[in-house]
C-alpha positions, 0 to 999 in steps of 0.5 A: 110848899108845904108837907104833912102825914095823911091822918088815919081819920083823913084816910077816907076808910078806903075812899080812894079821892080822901087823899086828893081832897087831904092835900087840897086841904092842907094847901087851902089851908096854908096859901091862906095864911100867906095871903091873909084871908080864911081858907073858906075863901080858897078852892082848888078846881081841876081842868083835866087832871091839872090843879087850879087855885081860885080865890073868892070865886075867882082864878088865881095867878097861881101854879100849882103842884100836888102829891099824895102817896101812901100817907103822905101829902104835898103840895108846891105853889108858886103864888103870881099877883092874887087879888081877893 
């Protein structure tokens, strides 16, 4: 899980998908780390309004759950056996 402010130069000027895209960011970035590759490698895809996570073009074996409200950014994701 991980938490962060919204930086004023994240905030989109009044693009209302900048936040979405701040926190697929901030996940990409710190499931990486956790799984050893580069966040290039993770992307996150939505099939309605539900986040999935894929990694190197593929589905991951992961569920996840991401948040933004004001400036505020979250994400929880509990990682099932990835493979790159």
């Amino acid at each position: 899980s991980g938490w962060r402010r919204l930086a004023l130069d994240e905030a989109g000027g009044g693009d209302p998908e900048a936040p979405s895209r701040a926190v697929r960011t901030l996940l990409c970035e710190r499931v990486a780390e956790r799984l050893g590759v580069d966040a290039s490698e993770l992307d996150v895809r939505r099939k309605g309004r539900v986040p999935f996570l894929w990694v190197a073009g593929r589905p991951a074996a992961a569920d996840l759950s991401l948040s933004h409200h004001g400036d505020w950014l979250a994400f929880a994701c509990e990682l099932g056996t990835v493979s790159s």
